[in-house]
C-alpha positions as CSV (number, residue, x, y, z in Angstrom):
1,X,150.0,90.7,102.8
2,X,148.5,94.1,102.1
3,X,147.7,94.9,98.4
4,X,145.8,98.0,97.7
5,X,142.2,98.9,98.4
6,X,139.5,97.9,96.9
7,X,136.2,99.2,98.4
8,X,135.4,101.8,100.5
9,X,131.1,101.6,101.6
10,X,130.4,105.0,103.2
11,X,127.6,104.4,105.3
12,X,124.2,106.7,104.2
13,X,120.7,107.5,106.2
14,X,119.2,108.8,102.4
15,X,120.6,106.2,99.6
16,X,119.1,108.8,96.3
17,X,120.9,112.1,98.5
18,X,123.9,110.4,98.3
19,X,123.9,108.6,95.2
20,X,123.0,112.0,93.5
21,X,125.7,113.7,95.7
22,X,128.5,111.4,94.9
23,X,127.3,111.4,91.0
24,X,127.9,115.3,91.5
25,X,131.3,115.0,93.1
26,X,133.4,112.2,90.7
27,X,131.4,112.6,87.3
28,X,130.4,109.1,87.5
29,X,127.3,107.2,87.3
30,X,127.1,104.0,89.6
31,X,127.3,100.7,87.7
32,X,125.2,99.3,90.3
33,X,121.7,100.6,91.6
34,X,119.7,98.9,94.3
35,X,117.8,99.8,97.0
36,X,120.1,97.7,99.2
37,X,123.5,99.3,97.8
38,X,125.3,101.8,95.3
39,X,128.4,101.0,93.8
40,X,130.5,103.1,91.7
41,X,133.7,102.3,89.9
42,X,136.3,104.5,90.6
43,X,139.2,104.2,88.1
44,X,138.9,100.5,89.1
45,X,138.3,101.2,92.5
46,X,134.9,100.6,94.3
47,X,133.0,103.4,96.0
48,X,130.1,102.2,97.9
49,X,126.9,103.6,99.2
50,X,125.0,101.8,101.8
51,X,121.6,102.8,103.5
52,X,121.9,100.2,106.1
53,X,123.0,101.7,109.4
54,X,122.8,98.8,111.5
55,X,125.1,98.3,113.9
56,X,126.7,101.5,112.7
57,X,127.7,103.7,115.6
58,X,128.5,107.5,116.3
59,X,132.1,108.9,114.9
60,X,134.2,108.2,112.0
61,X,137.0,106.5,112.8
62,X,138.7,106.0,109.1
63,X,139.8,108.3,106.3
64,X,140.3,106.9,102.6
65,X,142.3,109.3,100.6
66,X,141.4,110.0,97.4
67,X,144.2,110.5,95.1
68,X,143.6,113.8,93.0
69,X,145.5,116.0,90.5
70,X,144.5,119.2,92.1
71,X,143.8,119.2,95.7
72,X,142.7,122.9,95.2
73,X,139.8,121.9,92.7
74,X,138.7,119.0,94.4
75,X,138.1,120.6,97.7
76,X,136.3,123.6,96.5
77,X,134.4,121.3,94.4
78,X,132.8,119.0,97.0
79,X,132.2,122.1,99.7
80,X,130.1,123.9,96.7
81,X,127.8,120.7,96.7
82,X,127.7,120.6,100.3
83,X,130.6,119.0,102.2
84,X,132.3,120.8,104.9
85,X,136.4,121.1,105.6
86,X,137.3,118.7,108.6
87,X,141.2,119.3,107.8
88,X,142.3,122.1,105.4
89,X,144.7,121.4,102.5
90,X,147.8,120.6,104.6
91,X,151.8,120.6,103.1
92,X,152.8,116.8,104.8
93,X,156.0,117.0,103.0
94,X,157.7,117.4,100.1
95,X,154.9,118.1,97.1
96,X,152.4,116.1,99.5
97,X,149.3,117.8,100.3
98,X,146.5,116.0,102.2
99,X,143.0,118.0,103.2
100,X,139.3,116.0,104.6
101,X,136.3,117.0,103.9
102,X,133.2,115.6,105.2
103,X,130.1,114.6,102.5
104,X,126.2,115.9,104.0
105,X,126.1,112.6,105.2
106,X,128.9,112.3,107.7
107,X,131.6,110.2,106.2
108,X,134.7,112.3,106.0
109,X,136.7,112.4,102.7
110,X,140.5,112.6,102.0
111,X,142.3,114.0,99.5
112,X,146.0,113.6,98.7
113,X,148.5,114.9,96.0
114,X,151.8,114.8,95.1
115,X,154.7,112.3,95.2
């Protein structure tokens, strides 16, 4: 039923913040670049940016996990551009680690690692 994901939209009140932020964190320019929406591509994977906060409410309810080779790296890297830790690096079993960060603009952010 279930394949994989394909998109994740992160929902952002300043659209050039956040496309330069997210530009900063992967190393990636967006293939797309509108007003309306950003969209990145991810190792085949779509990252979006979207400034329209309609019907958007309070909380984050949702973590995507971001698969990384060094957990380490990847957390130190987005809090020295501004995130914040909202779970530290965590051992979930065997060589599984797992840590969320949240970006400037309130979406949190999860890492994993390991098999």
């Amino acid at each position: 039923m279930l394949l994989q994901p394909g998109t994740v939209i992160y929902h952002v009140k300043d659209l050039a913040k956040a496309k330069e932020w997210y530009c900063n964190l992967t190393n990636v320019q967006p293939y797309f670049d509108e007003a309306f929406y950003v969209g990145f591509n991810i190792n085949g994977f779509e990252l979006g940016l979207d400034p329209d906060l309609d019907n958007i409410g309070a909380g984050n309810h949702t973590v995507t996990f971001w698969r990384v080779t060094d957990i380490h790296i990847a957390v130190e890297k987005a809090v020295s551009i501004g995130a914040t830790i909202f779970a530290p690096i965590c051992n979930v079993g065997g060589s599984i680690e797992t840590a969320i960060v949240t970006d400037p603009f309130g979406n949190n952010i999860g890492f994993i690692t390991g098999t």
